[in-house]
C-alpha positions as CSV (number, residue, x, y, z in Angstrom):
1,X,0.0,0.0,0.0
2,X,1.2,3.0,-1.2
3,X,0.1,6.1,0.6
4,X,1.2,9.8,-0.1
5,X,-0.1,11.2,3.2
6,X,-0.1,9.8,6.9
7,X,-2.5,7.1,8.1
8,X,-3.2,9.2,11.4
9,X,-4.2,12.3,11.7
10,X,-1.1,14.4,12.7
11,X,-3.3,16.1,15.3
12,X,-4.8,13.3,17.0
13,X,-1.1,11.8,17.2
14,X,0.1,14.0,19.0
15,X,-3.0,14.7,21.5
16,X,-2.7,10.5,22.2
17,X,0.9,11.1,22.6
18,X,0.8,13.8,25.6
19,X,-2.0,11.0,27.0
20,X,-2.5,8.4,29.3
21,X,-3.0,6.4,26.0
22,X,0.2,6.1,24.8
23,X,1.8,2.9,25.2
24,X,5.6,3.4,24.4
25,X,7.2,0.0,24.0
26,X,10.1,-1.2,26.2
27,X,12.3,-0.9,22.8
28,X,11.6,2.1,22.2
29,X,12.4,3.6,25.2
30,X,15.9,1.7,25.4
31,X,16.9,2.9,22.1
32,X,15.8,6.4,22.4
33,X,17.8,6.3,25.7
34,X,20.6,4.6,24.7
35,X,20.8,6.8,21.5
36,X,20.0,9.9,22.3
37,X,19.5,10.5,26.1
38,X,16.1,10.8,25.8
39,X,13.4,9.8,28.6
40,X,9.9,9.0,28.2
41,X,8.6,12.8,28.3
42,X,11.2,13.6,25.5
43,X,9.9,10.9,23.5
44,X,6.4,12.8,23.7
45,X,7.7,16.0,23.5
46,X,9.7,14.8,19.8
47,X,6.5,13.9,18.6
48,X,4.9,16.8,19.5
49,X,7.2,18.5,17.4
50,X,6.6,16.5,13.9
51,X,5.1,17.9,11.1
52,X,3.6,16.5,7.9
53,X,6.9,16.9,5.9
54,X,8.4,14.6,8.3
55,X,5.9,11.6,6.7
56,X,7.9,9.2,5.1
57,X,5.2,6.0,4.2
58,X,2.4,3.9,6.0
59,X,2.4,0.0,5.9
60,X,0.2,-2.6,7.2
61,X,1.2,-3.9,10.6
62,X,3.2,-7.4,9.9
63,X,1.5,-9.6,12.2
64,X,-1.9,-7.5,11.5
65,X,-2.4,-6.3,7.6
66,X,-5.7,-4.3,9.1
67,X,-3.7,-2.1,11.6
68,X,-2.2,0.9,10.1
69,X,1.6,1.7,10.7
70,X,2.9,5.5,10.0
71,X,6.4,6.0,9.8
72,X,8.4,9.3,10.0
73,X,11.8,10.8,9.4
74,X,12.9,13.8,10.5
75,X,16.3,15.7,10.7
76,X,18.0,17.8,13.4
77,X,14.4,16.9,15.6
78,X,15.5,18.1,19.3
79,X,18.9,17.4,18.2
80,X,19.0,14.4,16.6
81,X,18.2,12.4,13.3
82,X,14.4,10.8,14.1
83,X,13.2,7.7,12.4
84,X,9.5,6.8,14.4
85,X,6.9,5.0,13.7
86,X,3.3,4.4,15.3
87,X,-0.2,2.7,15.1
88,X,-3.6,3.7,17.1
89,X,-5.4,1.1,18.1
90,X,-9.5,1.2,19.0
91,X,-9.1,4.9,18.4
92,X,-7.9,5.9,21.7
93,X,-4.6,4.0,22.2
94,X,-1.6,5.3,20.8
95,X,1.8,2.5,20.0
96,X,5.4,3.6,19.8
């Protein structure tokens, strides 16, 4: 599937992010702390700070072709070169 524009709304990604929705996975949060310092509320702040340049492609979750996956790159983000990507699930739940 070939998509020119995120998935997920930019908007709502961001509002899930700063929530009690968002489930940031234990990888995640050891690579963005090995790599680049970065706590949990730096995560969320970084993805506050996307925008819809930073879209890079959606795919199909691989163990779940129905579920959505947007991925983003952005450069010089906080500091550092991003690559993220993320799913909501039920509409209120939010996967890093």
């Amino acid at each position: 599937m070939k998509r020119d524009k995120p998935y997920y709304s930019l908007k709502t990604v961001k509002r899930l992010a700063l929530s009690n929705c968002c489930n940031i996975r234990m990888k995640a949060r050891k690579t963005a702390k090995e790599d680049f310092g970065w706590r949990q509320e730096d995560i969320k702040k970084a993805i506050t700070k996307l925008k819809t340049t930073h879209y890079h492609k959606t795919a199909a979750k691989y163990d779940n072709p129905s579920i959505h996956v947007d991925y983003y790159k952005a450069r010089n983000l906080m500091g550092e070169n991003i690559y993220i990507h993320f799913r909501i699930e039920n509409e209120y739940t939010f996967y890093l």
